[in-house]
C-alpha positions in Angstrom: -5.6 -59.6 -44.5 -3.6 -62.2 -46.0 -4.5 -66.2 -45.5 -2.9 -69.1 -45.9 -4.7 -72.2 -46.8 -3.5 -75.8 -45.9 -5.4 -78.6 -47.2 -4.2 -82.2 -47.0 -5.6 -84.9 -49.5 -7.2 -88.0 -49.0 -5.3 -90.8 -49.4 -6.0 -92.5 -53.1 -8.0 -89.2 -54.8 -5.5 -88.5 -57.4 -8.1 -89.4 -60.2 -10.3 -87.2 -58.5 -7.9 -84.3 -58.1 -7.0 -84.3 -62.1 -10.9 -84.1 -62.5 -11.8 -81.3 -60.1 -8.7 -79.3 -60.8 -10.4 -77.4 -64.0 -12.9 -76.1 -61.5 -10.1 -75.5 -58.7 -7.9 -73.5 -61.1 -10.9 -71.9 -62.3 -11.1 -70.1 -58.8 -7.6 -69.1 -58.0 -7.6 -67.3 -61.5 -10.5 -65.7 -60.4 -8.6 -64.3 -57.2 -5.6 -63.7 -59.2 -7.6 -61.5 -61.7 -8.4 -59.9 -58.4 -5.2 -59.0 -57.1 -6.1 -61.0 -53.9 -3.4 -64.3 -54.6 -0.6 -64.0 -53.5 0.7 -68.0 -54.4 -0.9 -71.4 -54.9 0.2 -75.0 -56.0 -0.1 -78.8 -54.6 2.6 -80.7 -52.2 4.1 -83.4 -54.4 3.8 -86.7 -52.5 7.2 -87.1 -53.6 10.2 -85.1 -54.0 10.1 -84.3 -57.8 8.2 -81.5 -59.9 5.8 -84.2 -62.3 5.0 -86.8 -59.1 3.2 -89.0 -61.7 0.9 -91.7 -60.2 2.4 -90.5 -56.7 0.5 -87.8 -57.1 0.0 -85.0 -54.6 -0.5 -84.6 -50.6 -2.3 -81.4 -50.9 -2.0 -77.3 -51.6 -1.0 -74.4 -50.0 -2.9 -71.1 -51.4 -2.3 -67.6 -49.8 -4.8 -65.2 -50.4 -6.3 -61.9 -49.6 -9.5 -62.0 -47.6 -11.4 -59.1 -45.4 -11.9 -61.8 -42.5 -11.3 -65.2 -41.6 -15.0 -66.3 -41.9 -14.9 -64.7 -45.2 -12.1 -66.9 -45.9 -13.1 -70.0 -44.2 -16.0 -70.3 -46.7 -14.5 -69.6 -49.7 -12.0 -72.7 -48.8 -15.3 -74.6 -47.9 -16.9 -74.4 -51.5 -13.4 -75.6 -53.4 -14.4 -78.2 -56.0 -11.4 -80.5 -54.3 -13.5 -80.3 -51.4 -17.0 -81.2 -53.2 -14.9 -84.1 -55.7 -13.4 -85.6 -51.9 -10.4 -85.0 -52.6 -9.1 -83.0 -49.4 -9.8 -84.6 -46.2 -9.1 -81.2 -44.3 -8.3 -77.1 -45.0 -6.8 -75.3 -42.4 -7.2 -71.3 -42.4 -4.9 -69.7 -40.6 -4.4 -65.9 -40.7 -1.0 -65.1 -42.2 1.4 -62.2 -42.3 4.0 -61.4 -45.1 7.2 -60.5 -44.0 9.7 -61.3 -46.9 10.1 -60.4 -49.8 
């Protein structure tokens, strides 16, 4: 089943975002390899594609996983979430419709 993931950043953790993301990458490559990602990228704290020292608000990633636990702990071992960077990650199941 598909999920999305909704993190939102901490306030100030840009320096710590550009560090981690390596690592982050890293992992959705690995799920791409997979066939299992369907999309991923950050939320641009402002409304422009290079946000600069804005930086970001967080990521959306939707992914194939065989359960919601399963999914749920893959989101808890993201390096964002080890460098501080996201405050939270919602999991929510999620159902393609279009395209």
């Amino acid at each position: 089943m598909l999920y999305a993931f909704i993190s939102q950043d901490r306030p100030g953790t840009l320096d710590k975002r550009l560090s981690a993301r390596p690592s982050h990458v890293e992992r959705l490559e690995a799920l791409q390899n997979q066939g299992r990602l369907i999309l991923a990228g950050p939320h641009p704290a402002i409304d422009s594609e290079d946000p600069g020292a804005a930086g970001f608000t967080g990521s959306l990633v939707v992914a194939e996983f065989d359960s919601l636990e399963e999914a749920r702990q893959w989101a808890d071992v993201d390096p964002y979430v080890s460098a501080g960077v996201y405050e939270r990650i919602d999991v929510k199941p999620f159902k393609k419709v279009l395209p």
